[in-house]
C-alpha positions as CSV (number, residue, x, y, z in Angstrom):
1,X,-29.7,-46.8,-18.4
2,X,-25.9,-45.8,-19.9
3,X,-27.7,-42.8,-21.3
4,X,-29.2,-42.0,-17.8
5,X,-25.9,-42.3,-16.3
6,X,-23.8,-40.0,-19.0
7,X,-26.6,-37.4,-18.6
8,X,-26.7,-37.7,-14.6
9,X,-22.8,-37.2,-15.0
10,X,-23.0,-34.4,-17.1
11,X,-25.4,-32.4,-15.0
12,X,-23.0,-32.8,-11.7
13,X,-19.8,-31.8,-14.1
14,X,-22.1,-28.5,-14.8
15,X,-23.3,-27.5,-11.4
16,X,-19.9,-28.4,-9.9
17,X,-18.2,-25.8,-12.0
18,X,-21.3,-23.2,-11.6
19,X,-20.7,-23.8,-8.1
20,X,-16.8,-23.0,-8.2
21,X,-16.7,-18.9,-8.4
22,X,-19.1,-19.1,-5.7
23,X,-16.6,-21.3,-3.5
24,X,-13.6,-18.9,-4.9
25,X,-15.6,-15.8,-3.4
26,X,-16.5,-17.5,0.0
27,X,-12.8,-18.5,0.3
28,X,-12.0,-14.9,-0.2
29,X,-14.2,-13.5,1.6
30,X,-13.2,-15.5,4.6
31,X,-9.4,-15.1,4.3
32,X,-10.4,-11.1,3.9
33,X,-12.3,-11.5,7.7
34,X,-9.4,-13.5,9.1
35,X,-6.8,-10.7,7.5
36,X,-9.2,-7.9,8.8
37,X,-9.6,-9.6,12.3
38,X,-5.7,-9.6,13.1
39,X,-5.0,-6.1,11.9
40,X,-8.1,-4.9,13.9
41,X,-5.8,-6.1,17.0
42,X,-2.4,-4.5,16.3
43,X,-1.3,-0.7,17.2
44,X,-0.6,0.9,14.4
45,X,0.6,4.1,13.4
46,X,0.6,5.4,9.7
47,X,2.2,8.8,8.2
48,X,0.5,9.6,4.9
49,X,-1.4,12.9,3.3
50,X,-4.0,12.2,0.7
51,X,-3.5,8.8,-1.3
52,X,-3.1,7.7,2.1
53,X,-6.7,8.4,3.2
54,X,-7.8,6.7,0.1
55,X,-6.1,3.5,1.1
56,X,-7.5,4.0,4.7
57,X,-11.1,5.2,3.3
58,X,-10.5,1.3,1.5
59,X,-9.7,-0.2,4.4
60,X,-13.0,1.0,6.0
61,X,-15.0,0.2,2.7
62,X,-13.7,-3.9,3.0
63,X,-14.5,-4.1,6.4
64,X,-18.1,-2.8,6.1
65,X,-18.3,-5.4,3.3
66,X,-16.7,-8.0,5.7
67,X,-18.6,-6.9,8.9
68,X,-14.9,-7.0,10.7
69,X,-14.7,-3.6,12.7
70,X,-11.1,-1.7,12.4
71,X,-10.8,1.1,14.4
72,X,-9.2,4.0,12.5
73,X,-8.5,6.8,14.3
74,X,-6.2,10.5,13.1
75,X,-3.5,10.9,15.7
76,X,-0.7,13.3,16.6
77,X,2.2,10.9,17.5
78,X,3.0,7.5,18.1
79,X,1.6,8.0,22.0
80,X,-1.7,8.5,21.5
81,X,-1.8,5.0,19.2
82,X,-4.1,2.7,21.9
83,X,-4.3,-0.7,21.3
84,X,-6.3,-2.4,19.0
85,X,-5.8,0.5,16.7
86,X,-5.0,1.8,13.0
87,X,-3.7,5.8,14.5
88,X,-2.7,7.5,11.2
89,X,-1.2,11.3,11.2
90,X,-0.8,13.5,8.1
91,X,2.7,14.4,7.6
92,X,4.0,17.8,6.3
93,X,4.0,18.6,3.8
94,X,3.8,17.7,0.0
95,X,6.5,18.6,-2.4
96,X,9.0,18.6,0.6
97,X,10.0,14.9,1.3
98,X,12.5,15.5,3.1
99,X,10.3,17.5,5.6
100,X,8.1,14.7,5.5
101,X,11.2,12.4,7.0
102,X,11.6,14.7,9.9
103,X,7.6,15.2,10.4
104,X,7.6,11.1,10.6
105,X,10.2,10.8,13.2
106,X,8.6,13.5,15.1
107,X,5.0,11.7,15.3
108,X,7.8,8.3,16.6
109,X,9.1,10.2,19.1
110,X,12.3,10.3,20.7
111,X,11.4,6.9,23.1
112,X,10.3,3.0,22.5
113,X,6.7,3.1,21.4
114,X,4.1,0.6,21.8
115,X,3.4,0.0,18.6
116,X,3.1,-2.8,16.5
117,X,3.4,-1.9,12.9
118,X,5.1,1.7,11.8
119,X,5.2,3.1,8.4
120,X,5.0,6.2,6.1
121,X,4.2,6.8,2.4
122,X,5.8,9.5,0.0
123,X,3.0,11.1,-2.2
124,X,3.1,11.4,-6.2
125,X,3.6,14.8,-5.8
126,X,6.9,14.8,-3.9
127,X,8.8,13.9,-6.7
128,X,9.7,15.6,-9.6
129,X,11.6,15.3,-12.9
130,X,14.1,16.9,-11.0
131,X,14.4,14.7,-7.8
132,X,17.2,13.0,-6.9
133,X,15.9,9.3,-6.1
134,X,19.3,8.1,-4.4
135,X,20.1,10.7,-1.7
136,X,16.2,10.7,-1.1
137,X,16.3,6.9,-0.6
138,X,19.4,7.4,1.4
139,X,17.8,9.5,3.8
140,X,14.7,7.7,4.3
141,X,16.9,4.3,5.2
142,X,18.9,6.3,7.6
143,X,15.5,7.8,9.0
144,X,14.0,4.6,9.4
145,X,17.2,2.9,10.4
146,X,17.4,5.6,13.4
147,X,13.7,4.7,14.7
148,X,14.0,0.6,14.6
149,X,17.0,0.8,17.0
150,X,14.8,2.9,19.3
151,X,11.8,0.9,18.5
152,X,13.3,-2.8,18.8
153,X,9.6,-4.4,19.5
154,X,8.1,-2.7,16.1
155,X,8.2,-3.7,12.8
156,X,8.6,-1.1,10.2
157,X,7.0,-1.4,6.6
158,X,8.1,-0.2,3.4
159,X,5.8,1.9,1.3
160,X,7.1,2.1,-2.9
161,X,6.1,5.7,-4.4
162,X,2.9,6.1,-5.9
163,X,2.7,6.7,-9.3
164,X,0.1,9.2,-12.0
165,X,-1.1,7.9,-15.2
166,X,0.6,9.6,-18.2
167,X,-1.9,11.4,-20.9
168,X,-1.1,11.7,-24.3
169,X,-1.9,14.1,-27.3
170,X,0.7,17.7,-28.3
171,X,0.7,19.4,-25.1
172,X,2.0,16.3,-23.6
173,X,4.5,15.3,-26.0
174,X,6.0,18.9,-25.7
175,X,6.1,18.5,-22.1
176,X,7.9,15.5,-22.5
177,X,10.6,17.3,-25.1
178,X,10.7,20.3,-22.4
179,X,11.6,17.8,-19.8
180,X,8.5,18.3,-17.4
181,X,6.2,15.5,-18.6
182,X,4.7,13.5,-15.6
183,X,6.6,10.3,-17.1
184,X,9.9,11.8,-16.3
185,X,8.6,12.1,-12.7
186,X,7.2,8.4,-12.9
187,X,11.3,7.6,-13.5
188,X,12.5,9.4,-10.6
189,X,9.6,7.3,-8.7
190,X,10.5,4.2,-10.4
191,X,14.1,4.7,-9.3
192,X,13.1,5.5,-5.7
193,X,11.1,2.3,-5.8
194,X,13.8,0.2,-7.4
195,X,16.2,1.2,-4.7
196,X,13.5,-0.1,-2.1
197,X,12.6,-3.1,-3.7
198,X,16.3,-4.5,-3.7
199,X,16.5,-3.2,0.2
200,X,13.9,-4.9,1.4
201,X,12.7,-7.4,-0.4
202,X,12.9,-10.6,1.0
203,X,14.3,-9.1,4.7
204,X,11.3,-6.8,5.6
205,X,8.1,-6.3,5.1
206,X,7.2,-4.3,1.5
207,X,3.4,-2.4,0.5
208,X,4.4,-2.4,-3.3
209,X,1.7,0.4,-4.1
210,X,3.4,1.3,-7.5
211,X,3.0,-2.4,-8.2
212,X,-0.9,-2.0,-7.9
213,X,-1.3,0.8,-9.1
214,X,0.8,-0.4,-12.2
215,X,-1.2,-3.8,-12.4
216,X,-4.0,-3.5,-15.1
217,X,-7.2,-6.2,-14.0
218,X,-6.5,-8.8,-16.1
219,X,-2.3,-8.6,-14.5
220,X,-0.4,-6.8,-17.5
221,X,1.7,-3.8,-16.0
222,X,1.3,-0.8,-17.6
223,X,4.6,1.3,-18.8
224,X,5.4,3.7,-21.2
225,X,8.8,3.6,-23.3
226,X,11.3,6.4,-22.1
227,X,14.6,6.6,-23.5
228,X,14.3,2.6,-23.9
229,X,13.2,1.8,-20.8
230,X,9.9,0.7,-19.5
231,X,8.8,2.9,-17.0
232,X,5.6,2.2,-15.3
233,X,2.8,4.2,-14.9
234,X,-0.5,4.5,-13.3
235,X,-3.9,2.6,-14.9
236,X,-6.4,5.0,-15.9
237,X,-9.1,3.0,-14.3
238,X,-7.6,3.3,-10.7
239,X,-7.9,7.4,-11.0
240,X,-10.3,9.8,-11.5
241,X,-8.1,12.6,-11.3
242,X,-4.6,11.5,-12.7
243,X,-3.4,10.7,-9.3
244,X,-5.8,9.8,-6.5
245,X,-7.3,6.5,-6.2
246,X,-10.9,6.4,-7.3
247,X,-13.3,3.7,-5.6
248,X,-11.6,0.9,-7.9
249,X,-8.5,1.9,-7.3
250,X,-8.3,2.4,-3.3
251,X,-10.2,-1.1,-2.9
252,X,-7.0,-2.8,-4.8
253,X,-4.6,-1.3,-3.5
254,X,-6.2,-1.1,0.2
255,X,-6.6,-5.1,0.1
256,X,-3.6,-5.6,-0.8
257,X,-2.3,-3.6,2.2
258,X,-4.5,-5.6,4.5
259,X,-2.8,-8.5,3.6
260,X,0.6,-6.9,3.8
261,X,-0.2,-5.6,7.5
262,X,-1.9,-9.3,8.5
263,X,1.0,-10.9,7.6
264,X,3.3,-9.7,10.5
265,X,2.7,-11.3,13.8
266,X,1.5,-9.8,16.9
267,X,5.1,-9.9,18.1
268,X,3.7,-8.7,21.8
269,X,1.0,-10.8,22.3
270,X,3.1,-13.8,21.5
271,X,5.5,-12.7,24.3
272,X,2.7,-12.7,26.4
273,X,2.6,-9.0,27.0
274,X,-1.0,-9.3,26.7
275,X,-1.5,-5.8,29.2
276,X,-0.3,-3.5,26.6
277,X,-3.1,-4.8,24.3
C-alpha cells in the first residue's frame, strides 16, 4: 500500500505542474481582457506616423485574440476624440521633429479637451547622427508642459524613441568610421530616451518602447559597444525591415502599451462626470 501511495503522489506532482503553463496563460489571458476592457472606455488621442500604426495594428490583433472590442478610430484633433475611443492622427512629418511638436499641439488644440489619455511618439527616422538630443528633449517638455496646464483633467504619457537594429559586415563598419552608421543615430536616441527616463520616471506615466524593442525573448538587452558605451539597439526578430515592427514585434511592444494605458484611472468617471463618457 506505501508503494500505491508514493506512486498516487507522484502522478498528482506530475499533472499539477503539466497543469501550471495552462493556469499561467488563463491568468494572462484574463488580466489582458481586464487591461483591454478599461482602455476600451477611455478617450484617447495618439500622434504617431508608422511604428505607431504597428503598435495600434497590435492593439487590434490582442483584442481579436481576447474578444475585448477597442474602438480605433484616425482623427484630425483632439475634438473629434468621442468617448470610449482610441482617436489617433498622423503627425507631420518624419525627419522634422520639431514639426512634429507643433503638428501635436495643433491636433490638442488651443482649449481643455475631453480626453483622458494624450500622447505622441517620435519615429526612428527623426533622429540622426547629427541630432541634438537635449534641445530636442527641451522642447518636447516645454511642448507638453504647455498642453497639461491647458488640459488639467488629462494625463499625458511619455513615449522613449524607437530604435533600428544595427547590421554588420564592411559597408557598415565604414559607415560607422564616416560617422553615418545607424548606431550613432541609436546614441542620439539613447540620449533622448535617457533624458526622458530620469524626467519621468517614477512621477508620470512612461511607454518605454526602446526598452522593448531592446529586450531579446529570453530578457537580455541587446547593445552594441560604441566608444565604450553600451548603446542599445533594436532585436532582429522584432523587424522585418530594420525599423518597423514585424508581427512579433508590434504584439510585444503593443501589450506592453496596453498595460501602460490601463494603468491610469478613468480620472472622469471617478468624479462622476459620467455624461462626458
Amino acid at each position: 500500500m506505501a508503494a500505491i501511495h508514493v506512486l498516487t503522489g507522484a502522478v498528482v506532482a506530475i499533472v499539477a505542474f503539466s497543469a501550471a503553463p495552462f493556469a499561467h496563460a488563463a491568468s494572462a489571458d484574463a488580466d489582458l481582457r481586464a487591461e483591454l476592457g478599461h482602455i476600451a472606455h477611455q478617450r484617447i488621442l495618439f500622434g504617431h506616423q508608422s511604428v505607431g500604426m504597428n503598435l495600434l495594428d497590435g492593439i487590434r490583433q490582442l483584442s481579436t485574440k481576447a474578444g475585448v472590442t477597442v474602438r480605433i478610430a484616425e482623427v484630425e484633433t483632439a475634438r473629434a476624440v468621442e468617448p470610449a475611443m482610441i482617436g489617433h492622427t498622423f503627425i507631420a512629418e518624419n525627419e522634422d521633429p520639431l514639426r512634429k511638436l507643433r503638428s501635436f499641439e495643433h491636433a490638442m488644440g488651443t482649449q481643455a479637451t475631453k480626453l483622458d489619455i494624450a500622447f505622441m511618439k517620435f519615429c526612428y527616422v527623426d533622429f540622426t547622427p547629427d541630432t541634438d538630443a537635449k534641445a530636442l528633449f527641451a522642447r518636447y517638455q516645454a511642448t507638453i508642459d504647455s498642453l497639461r496646464e491647458r488640459n488639467p483633467g488629462t494625463t499625458f504619457i511619455h513615449v522613449t524613441a524607437p530604435l533600428t537594429i544595427v547590421r554588420g559586415g564592411i559597408k557598415a563598419r565604414l559607415k560607422q568610421f564616416l560617422g553615418r552608421s545607424p548606431l550613432a543615430a541609436n546614441l542620439r536616441r539613447q540620449e533622448y530616451n535617457a533624458l526622458l527616463r530620469k524626467t519621468y520616471k517614477g512621477r508620470e506615466p512612461i511607454f518605454d518602447l526602446a526598452r522593448i524593442e531592446s529586450t531579446a525573448p529570453d530578457g537580455t538587452q541587446n547593445t552594441v559597444e560604441w566608444n565604450g558605451s553600451a548603446v542599445p539597439v533594436m532585436v532582429p526578430a522584432y523587424t522585418d525591415d530594420g525599423g518597423h515592427l514585424n508581427d512579433v514585434g508590434k504584439l510585444r511592444a503593443a501589450r506592453e502599451l496596453v498595460s501602460v494605458l490601463s494603468s491610469i484611472p478613468n480620472h472622469r468617471q471617478h468624479n462622476g462626470n459620467k455624461g462626458d463618457r
